[in-house]
Backbone bond lengths (Angstrom), bond angles and torsions (degrees), N, CA, C in turn:
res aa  C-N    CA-C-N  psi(-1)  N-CA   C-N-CA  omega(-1)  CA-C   N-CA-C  phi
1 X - - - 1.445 - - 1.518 107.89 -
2 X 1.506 111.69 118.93 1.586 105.50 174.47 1.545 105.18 -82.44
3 X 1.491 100.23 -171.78 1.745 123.00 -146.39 1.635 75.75 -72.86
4 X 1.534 109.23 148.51 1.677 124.79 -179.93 1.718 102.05 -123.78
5 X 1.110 117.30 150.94 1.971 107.18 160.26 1.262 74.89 -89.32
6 X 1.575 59.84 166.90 1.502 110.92 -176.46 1.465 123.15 -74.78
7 X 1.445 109.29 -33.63 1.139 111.12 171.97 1.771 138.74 -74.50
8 X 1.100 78.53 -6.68 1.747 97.40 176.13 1.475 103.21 -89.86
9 X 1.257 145.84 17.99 1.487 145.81 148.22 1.681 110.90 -93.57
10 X 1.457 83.16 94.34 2.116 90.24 -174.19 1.631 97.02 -116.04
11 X 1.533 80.64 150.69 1.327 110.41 175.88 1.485 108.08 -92.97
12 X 1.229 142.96 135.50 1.750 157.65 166.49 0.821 114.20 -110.07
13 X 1.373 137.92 130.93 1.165 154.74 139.08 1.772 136.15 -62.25
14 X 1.073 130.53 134.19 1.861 103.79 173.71 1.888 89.11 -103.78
15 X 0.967 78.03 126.37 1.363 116.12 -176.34 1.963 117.42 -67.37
16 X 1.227 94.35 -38.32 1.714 95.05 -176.77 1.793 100.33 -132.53
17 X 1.513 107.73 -2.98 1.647 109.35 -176.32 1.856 122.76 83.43
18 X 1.660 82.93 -8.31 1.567 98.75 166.64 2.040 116.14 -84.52
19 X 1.024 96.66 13.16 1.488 95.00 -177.07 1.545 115.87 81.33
20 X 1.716 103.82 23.99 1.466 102.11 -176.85 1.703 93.99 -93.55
21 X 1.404 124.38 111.50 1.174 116.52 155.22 0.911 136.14 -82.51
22 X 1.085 149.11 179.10 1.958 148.29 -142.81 1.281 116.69 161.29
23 X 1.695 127.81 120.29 1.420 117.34 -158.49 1.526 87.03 -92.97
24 X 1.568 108.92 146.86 1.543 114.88 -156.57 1.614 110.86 -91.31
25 X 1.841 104.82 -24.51 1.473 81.36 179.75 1.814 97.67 -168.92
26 X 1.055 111.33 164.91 1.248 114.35 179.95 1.379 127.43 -70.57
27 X 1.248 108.54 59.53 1.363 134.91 -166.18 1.966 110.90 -65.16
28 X 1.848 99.45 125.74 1.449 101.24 -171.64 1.338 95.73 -102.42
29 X 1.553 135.54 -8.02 1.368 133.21 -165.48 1.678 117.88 -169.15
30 X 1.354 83.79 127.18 2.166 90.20 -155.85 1.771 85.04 -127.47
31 X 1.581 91.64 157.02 1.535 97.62 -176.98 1.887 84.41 -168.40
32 X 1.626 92.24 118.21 1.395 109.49 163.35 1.739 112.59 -107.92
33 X 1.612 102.27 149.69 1.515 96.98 -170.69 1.782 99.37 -148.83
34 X 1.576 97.70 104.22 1.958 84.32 -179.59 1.823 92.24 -107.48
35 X 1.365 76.38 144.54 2.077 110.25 -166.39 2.296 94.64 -93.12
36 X 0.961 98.36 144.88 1.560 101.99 150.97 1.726 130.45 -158.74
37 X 1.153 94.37 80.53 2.114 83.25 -163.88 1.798 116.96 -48.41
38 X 1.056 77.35 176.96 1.766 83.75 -177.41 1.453 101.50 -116.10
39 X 1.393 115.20 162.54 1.414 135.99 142.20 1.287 143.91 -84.27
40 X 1.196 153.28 88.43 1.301 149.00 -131.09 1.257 91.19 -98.07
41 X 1.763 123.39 142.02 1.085 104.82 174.12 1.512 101.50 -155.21
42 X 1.459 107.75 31.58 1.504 129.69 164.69 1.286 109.80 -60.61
43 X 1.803 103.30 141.66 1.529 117.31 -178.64 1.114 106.01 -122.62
44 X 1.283 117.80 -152.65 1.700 114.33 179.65 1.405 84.33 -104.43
45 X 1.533 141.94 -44.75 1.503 118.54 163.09 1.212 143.29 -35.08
46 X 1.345 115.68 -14.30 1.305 137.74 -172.60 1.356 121.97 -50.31
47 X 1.082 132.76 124.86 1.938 126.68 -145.42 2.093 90.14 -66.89
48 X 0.993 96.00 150.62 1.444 109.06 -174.34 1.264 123.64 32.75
49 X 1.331 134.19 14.29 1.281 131.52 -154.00 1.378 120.26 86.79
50 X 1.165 143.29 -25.72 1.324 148.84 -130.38 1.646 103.94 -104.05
51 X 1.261 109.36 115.70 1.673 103.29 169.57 1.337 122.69 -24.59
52 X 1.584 107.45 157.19 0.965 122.41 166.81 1.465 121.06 -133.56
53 X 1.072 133.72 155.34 1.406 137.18 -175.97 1.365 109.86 -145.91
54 X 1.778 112.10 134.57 1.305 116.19 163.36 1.685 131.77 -95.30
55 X 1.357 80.88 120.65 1.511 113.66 -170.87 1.703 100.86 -42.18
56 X 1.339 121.01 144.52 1.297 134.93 -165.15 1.523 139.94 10.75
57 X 1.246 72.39 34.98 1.692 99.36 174.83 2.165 102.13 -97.18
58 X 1.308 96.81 169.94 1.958 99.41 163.42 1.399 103.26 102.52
59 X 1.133 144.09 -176.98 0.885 155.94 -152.90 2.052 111.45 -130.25
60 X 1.078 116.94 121.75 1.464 128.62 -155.87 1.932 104.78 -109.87
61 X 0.888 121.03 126.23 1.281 111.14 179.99 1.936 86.61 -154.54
62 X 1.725 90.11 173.98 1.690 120.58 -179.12 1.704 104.36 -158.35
63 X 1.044 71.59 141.20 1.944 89.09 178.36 1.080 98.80 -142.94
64 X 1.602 111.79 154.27 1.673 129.62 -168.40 1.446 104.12 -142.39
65 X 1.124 115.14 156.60 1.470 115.92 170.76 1.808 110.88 -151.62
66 X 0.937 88.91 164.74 1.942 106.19 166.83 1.479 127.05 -173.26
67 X 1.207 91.21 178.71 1.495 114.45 176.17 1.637 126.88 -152.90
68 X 1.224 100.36 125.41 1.571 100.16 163.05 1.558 110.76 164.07
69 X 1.198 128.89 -136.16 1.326 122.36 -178.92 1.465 148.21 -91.82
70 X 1.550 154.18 90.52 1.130 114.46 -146.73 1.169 116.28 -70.02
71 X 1.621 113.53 165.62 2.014 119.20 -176.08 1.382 107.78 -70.85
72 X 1.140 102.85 -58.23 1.661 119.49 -165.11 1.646 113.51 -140.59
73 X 1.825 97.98 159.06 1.445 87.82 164.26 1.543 153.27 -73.95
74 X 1.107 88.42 5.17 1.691 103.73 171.54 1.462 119.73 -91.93
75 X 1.323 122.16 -30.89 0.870 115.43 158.19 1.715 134.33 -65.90
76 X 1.262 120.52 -36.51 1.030 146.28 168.50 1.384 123.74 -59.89
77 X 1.733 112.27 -36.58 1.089 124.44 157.60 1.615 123.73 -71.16
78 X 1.390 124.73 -7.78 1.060 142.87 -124.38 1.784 84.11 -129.23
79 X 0.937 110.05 -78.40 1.533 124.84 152.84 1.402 134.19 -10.35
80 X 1.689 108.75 -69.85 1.196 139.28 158.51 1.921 107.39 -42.86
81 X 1.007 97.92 -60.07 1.477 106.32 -171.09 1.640 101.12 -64.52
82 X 1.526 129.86 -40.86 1.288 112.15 -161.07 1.929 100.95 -88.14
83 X 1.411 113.00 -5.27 1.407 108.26 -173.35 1.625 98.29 -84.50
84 X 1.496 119.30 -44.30 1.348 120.28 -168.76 1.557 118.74 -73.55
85 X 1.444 94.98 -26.15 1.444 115.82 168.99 1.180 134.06 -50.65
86 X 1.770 111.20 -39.93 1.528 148.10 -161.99 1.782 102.43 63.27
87 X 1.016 124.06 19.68 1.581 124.57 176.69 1.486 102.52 -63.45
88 X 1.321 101.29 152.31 1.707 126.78 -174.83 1.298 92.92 -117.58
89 X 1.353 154.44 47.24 1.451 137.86 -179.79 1.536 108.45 -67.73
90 X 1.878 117.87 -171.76 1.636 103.44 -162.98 1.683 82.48 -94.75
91 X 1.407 102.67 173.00 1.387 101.34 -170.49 2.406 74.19 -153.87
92 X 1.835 98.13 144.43 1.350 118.53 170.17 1.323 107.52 -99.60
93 X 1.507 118.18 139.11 1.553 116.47 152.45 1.268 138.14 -128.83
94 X 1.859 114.57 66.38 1.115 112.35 -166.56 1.527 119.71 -45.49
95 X 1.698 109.36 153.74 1.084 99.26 -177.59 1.816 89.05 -130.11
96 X 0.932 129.19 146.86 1.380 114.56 -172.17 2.159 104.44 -87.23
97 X 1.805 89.10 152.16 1.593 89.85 -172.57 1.310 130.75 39.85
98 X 1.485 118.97 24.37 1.497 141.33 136.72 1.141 130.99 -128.86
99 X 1.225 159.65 -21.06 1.305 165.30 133.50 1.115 128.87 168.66
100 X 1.253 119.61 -170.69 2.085 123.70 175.86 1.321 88.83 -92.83
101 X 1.472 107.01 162.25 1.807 147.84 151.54 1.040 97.83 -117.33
102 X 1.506 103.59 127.26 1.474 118.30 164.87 1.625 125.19 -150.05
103 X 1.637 107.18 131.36 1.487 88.54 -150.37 1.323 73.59 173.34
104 X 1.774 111.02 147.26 1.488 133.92 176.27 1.913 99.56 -62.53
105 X 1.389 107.47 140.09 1.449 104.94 166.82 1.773 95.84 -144.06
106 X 1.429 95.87 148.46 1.705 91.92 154.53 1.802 114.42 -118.37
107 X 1.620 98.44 154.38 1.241 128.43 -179.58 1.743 105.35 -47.25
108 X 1.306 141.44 86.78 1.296 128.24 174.96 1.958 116.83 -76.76
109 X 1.353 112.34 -13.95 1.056 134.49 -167.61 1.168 137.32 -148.31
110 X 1.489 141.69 92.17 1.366 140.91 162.89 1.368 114.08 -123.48
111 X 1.921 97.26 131.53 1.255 96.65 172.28 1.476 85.63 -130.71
112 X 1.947 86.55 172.95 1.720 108.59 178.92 1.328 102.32 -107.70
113 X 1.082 111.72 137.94 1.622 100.71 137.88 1.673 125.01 177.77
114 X 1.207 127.25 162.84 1.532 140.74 -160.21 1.438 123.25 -150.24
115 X 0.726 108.58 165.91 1.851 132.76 -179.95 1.245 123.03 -107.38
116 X 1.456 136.33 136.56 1.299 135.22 -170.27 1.805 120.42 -48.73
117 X 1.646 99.97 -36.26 1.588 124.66 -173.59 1.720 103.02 -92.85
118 X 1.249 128.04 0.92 1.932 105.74 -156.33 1.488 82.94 -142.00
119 X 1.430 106.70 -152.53 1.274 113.74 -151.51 1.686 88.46 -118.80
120 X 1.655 124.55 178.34 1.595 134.98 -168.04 1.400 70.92 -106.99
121 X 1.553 91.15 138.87 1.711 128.20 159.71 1.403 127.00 -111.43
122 X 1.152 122.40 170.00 1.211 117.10 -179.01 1.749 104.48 -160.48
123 X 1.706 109.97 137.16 1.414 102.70 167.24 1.594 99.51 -121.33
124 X 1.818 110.13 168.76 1.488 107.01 175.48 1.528 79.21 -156.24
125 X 1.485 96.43 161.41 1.452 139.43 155.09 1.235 123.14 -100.44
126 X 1.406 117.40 139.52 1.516 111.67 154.54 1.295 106.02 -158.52
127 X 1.460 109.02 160.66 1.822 144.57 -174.12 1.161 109.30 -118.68
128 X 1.619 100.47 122.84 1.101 110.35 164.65 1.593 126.79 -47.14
129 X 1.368 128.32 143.50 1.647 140.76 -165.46 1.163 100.02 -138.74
130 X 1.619 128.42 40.38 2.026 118.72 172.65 1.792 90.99 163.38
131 X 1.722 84.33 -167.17 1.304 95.69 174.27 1.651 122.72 -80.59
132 X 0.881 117.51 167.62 1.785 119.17 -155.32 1.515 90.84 -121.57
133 X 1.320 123.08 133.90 1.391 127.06 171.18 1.815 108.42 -95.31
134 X 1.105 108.50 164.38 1.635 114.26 176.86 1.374 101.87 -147.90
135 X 1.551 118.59 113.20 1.439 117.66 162.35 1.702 114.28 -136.44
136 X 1.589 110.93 104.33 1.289 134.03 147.59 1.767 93.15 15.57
137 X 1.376 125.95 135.24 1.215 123.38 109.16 1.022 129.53 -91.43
């Protein structure tokens, strides 16, 4: 994969739960993160000593984050509502010249904030809440 901007890694939202997605905000900084624990399942038989782990077993998770501006008020309102809400709706994460994530997450984190001279910011977190889709671009 050659060098990508940065800005072409967007976050989507579904917007009404009908599968209307909508990129949520004018985002200056995105960070995807997929988790997978292990199982240890080393004995004292265990060939040389050396751990062992069972293969596709453990617990699988992804978390995302950002920062930057929202576009509009619908989105923003949109946002607001699913953090206060505690809603898991599906949420997209293109990534450019590797594919979408797609998969319910909830909001663990939003903050605001601004400067007397610039514009209101905002960062959020979120955790995955289901199974996670993966499709190739």
């Amino acid at each position: 994969m050659s060098a990508q901007a940065g800005k072409d890694l967007l976050i989507k939202l579904d917007m009404s739960g009908s599968g209307d997605f909508e990129t949520i905000a004018g985002l200056r900084a995105t960070r995807v993160n997929f988790n997978a624990e292990t199982i240890d399942v080393t004995t004292l038989e265990s060939s040389g000593g050396w751990r062992e782990l069972l293969g596709g077993a453990g617990v699988r998770s992804a978390s995302l984050s950002g920062s930057g501006i929202f576009k509009d008020e619908t989105t923003d309102e949109r946002v607001r509502q699913v953090f206060f809400d505690g809603l898991t709706p599906a949420f997209q994460v293109v990534v450019p010249d590797f594919g979408m994530i797609e998969g319910p997450f909830q909001l663990t984190s939003l903050e605001y904030a601004g400067s007397h001279d610039g514009e209101a910011t905002f960062d959020l977190s979120m955790a995955s809440a289901g199974a996670i889709a993966f499709t190739a671009l």
